[in-house]
C-alpha positions as CSV (number, residue, x, y, z in Angstrom):
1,X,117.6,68.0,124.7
2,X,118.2,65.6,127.8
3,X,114.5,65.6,128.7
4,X,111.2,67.0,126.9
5,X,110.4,70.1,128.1
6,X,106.8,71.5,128.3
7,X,105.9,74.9,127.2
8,X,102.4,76.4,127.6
9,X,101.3,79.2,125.0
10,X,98.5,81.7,125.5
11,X,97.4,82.1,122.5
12,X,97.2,79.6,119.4
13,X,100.8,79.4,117.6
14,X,100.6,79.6,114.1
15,X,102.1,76.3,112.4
16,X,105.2,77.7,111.7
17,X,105.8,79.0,114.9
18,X,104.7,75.3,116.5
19,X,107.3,73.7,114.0
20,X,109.7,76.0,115.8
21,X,109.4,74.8,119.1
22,X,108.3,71.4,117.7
23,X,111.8,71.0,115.8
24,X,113.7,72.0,119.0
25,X,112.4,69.0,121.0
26,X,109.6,70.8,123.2
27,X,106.4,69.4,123.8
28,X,103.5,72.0,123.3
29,X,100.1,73.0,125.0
30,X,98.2,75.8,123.6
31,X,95.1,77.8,124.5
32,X,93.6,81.3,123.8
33,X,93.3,82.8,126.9
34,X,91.8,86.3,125.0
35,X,89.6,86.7,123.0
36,X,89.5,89.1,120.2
37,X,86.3,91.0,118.7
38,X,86.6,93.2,116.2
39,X,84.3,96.2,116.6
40,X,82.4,98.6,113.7
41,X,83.2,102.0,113.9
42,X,82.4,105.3,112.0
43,X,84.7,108.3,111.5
44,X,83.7,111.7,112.9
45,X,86.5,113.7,111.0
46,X,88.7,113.0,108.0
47,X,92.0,112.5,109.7
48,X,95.4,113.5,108.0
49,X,97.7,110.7,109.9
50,X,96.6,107.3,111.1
51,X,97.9,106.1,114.4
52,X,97.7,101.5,115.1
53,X,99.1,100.0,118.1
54,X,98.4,96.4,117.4
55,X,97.6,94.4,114.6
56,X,93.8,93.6,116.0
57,X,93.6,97.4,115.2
58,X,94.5,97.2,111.7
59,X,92.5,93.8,111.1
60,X,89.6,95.9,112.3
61,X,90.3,99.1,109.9
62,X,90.4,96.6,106.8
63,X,87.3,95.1,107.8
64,X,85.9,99.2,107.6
65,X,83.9,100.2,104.6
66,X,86.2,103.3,104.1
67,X,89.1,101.5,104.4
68,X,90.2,102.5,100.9
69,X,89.7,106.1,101.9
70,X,92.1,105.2,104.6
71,X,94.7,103.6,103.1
72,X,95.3,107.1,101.1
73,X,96.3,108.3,104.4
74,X,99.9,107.8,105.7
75,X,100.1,105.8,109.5
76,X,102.6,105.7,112.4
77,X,102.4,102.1,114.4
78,X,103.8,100.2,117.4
79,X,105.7,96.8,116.4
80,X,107.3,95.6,113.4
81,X,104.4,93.1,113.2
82,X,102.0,96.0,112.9
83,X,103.9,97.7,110.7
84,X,104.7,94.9,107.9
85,X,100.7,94.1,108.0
86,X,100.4,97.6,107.6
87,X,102.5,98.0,104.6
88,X,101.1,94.2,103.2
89,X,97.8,95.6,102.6
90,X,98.7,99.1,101.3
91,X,99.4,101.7,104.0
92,X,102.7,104.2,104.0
93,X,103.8,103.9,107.5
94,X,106.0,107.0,107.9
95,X,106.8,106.1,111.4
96,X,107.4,102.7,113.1
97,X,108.2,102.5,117.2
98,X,108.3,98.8,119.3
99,X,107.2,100.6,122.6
100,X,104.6,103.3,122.5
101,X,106.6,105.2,124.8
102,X,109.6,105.5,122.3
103,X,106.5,106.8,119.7
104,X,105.1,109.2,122.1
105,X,107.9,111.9,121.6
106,X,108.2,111.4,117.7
107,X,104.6,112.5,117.7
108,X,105.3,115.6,120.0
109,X,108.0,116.6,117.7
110,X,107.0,115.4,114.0
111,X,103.6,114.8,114.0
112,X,102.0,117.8,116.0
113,X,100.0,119.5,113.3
114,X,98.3,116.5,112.1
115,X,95.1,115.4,112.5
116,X,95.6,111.9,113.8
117,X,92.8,109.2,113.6
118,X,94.1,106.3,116.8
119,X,92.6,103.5,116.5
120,X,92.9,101.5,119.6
121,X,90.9,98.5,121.3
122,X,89.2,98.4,125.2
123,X,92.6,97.5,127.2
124,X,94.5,100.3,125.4
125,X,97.1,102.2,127.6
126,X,96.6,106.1,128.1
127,X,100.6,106.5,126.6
128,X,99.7,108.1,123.9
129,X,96.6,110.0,124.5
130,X,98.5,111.4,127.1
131,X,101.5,112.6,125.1
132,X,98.9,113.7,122.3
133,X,97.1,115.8,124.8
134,X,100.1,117.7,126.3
135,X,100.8,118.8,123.4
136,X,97.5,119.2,121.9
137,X,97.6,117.7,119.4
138,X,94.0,117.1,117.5
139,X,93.2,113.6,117.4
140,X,90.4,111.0,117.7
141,X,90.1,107.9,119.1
142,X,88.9,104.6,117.8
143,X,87.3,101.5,120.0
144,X,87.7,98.9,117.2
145,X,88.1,95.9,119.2
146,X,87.4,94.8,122.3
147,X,89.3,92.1,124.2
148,X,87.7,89.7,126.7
149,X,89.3,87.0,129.3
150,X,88.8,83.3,127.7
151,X,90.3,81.4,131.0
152,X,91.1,77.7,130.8
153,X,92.3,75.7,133.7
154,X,95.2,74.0,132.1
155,X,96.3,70.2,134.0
156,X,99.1,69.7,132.4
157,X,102.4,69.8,134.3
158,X,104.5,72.5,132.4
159,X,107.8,74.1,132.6
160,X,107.8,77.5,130.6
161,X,105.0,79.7,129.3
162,X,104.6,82.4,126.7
163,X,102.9,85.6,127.4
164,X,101.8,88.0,124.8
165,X,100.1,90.7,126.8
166,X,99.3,91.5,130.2
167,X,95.3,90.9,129.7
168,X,96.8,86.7,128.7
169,X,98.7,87.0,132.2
170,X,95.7,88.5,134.2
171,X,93.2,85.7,132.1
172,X,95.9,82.4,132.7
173,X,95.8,83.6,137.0
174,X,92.1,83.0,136.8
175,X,92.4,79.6,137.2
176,X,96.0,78.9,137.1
177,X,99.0,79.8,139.0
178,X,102.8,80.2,138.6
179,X,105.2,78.7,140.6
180,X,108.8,77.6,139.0
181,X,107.7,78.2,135.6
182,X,109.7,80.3,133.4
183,X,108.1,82.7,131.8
184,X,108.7,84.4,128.5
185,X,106.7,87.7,127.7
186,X,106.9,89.3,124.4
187,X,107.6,92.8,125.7
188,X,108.1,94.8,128.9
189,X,104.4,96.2,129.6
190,X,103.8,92.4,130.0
191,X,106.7,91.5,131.8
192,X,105.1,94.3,134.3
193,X,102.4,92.6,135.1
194,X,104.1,89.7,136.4
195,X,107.3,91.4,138.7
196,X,104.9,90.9,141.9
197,X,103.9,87.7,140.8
198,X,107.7,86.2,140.1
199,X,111.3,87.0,138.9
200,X,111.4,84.1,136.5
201,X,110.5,86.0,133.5
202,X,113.0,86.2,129.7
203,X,111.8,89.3,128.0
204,X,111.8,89.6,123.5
205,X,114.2,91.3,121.6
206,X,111.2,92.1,119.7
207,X,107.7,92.1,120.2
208,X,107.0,89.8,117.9
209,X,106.0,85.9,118.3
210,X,108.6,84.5,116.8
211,X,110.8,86.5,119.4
212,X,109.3,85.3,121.9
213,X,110.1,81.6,120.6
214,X,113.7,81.9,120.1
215,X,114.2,83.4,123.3
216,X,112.5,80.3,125.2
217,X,114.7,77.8,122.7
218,X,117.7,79.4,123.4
219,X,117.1,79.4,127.2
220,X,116.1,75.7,127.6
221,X,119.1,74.9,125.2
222,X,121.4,77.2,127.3
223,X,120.4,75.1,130.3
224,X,120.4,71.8,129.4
């Protein structure tokens, strides 16, 4: 590259994933701008299907003191990131969607007489409740973590910036702002959150980290 470029992520990069960027010839700043707790929780009914949107909700379940009672049960999950931690630690996934709107009607249609445990954390989206409850399909749902702004003013002069949710966007605002920055979200719900904001935004392939990388590599090395 002609000229070191400066990306900002909002959350902590794995080393692997630094190297990544790193290697490519960026320079790096870094913060968490959420903060993640995980939360206790106690089953009211034994479920027949288990139902994860992010992998804070299946750190949480393995934290659980009936998580080997769980992990007898088969699960359905958003993102492949989900899914392989899912399947690292035991679980059948039977079921595996990047969006929860593509999983909404796969529930509806193969899931509806199941019993479905959804374990979700305080900024979850009403997608799939929604779909469950037109159909009526008996489920419960799980606060097992909660996730809280951690805003940092960052001084440094940077060029692109990686977004992994819409709570990071609405936490970096606090005391940041965006101007010609381009920014690289890791899905569309994200990207969402920043269309009245500005129209420089490169959305993943897949909702995964690494995805979001490449995509900001490729871009800066597209354009210089």
């Amino acid at each position: 590259m002609k000229s070191k470029i400066c990306i900002l992520s909002t959350k902590k990069l794995k080393s692997n994933q630094k190297n990544f960027l790193l290697n490519a010839g960026f320079s790096i700043v870094e913060a968490d701008f959420i903060k993640i707790s995980i939360l206790p929780f106690q089953l009211k009914n034994t479920p027949t299907l288990l139902l994860f949107t992010s992998q804070n909700a299946v750190q949480s379940v393995l934290n659980n003191e009936k998580v080997d009672d769980l992990k007898e049960i088969s699960a359905i999950c958003v993102g492949i990131k989900t899914k392989q931690l899912l399947e690292k630690n035991g679980f059948r996934v039977l079921a595996m969607e990047e969006y929860a709107q593509r999983l909404a009607p796969i529930i509806q249609k193969d899931f509806s007489k199941e019993h479905i445990a959804f374990f979700a954390g305080n900024l979850s989206r009403n997608v799939l409740p929604d779909a469950m409850n037109q159909t009526n399909i008996d489920f419960d749902e799980y606060l097992v973590y909660q996730n809280e702004e951690s805003s940092v003013k960052i001084e440094a002069k940077t060029d692109g910036i990686l977004f992994f949710s819409p709570s990071g966007i609405k936490s970096y605002l606090k005391q940041n702002t965006i101007t010609h920055q381009m920014c690289f979200c890791i899905g569309t719900t994200t990207a969402d959150a920043l269309k009245d904001i500005t129209k420089n935004i490169v959305i993943a392939n897949q909702q995964t980290v690494e995805n979001v990388i490449i995509q900001c590599i490729n871009y800066y090395s597209n354009k210089l």
